[in-house]
Wavefront OBJ file of the C-alpha trace (Angstrom):
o trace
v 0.000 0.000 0.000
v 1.223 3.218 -1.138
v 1.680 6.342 1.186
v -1.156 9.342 1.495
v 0.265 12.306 0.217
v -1.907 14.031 2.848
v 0.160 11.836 5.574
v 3.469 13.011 4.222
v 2.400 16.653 4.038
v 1.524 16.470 7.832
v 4.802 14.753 8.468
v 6.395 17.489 6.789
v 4.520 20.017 8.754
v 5.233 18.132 11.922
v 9.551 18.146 11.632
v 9.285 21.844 9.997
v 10.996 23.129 12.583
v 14.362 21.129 12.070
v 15.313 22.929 8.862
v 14.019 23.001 5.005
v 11.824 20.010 4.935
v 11.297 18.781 1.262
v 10.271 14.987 -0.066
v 10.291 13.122 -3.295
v 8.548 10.259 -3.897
v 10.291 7.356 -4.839
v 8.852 3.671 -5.769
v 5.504 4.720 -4.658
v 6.865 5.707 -1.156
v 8.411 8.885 -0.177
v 11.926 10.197 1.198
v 12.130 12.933 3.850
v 14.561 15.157 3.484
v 16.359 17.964 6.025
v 18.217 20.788 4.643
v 19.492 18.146 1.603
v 19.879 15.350 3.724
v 17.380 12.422 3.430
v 16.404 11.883 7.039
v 13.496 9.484 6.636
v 11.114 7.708 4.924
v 7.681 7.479 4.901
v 6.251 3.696 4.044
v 2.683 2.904 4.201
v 1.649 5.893 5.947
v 4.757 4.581 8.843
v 7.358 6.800 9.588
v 11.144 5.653 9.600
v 13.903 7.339 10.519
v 17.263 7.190 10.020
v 19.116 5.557 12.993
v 21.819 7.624 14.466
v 23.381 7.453 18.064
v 22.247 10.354 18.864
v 18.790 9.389 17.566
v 18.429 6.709 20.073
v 19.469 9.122 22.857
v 16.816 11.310 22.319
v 14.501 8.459 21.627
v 14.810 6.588 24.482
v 13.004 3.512 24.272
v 13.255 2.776 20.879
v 11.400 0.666 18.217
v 12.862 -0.138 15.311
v 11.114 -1.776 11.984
v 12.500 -1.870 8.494
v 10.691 0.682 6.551
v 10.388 -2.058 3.528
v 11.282 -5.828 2.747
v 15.198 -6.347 3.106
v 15.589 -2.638 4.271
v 17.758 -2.223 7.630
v 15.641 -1.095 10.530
v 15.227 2.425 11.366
v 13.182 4.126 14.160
v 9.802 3.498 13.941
v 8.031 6.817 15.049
v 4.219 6.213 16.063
v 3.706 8.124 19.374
v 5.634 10.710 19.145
v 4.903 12.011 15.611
v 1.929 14.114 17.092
v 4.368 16.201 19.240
v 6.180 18.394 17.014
v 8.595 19.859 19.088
v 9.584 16.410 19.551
v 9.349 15.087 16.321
v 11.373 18.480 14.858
v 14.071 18.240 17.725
v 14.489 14.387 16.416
v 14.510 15.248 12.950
v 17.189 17.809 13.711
v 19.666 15.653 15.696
v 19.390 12.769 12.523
v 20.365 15.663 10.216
v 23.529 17.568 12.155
v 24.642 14.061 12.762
v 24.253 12.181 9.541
v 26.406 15.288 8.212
v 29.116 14.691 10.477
v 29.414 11.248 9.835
v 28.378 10.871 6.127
v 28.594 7.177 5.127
v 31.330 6.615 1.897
v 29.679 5.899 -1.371
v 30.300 2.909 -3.294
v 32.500 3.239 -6.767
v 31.007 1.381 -8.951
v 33.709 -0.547 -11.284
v 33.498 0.994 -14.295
v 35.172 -1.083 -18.089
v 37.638 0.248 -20.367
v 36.650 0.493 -23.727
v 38.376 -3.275 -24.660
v 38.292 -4.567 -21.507
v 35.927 -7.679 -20.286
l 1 2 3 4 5 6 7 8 9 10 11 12 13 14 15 16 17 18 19 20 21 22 23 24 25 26 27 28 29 30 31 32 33 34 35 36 37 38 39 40 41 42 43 44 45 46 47 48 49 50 51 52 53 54 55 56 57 58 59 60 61 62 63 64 65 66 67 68 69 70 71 72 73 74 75 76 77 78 79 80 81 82 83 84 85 86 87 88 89 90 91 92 93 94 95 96 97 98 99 100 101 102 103 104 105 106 107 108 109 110 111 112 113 114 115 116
């Protein structure tokens, strides 16, 4: 089942706080994204965020879920989505601290023109 685009709006409205919230949608679902950086996903109308120490911290008691089949898990946010403050502060700590510790892309392995 595909995500609302009403949900997503009101997920947007609820981290707006953090930064410039935008989204795209992407294989019927949608990415969250904080001043550039995605920061979540939204997956049949669920919430996922990126996991980040600092994340959990502020989380406390987490639950984690993987947003889609043979994802990793990310942070599940059902209660707290309602609370902006909350939901903005959390949205703002994944952001500052998947910038400082940006995970290395993958080169892909590219052929020479002759080369098998």
């Amino acid at each position: 089942m595909a995500s609302d685009i009403e949900f997503v709006d009101y997920v947007t409205e609820q981290c707006a706080e953090a930064g410039h919230i935008t989204y795209r949608k992407m294989f019927g679902e949608y990415a969250i994204y904080c001043n550039g950086i995605v920061v979540a996903l939204v997956c049949d109308n669920r919430v996922f965020v990126k996991p980040t120490a600092e994340g959990n911290r502020y989380i406390g008691e987490v639950v984690e879920a993987p947003p889609y089949p043979g994802a990793k898990n990310s942070f599940l946010i059902e209660e707290h989505l309602d609370d902006r403050e909350w939901f903005s502060g959390l949205i703002g700590i994944t952001e500052k601290e998947l910038l400082k510790n940006p995970k290395p892309r993958k080169r892909s392995k590219s052929i020479k023109a002759g080369e098998k």
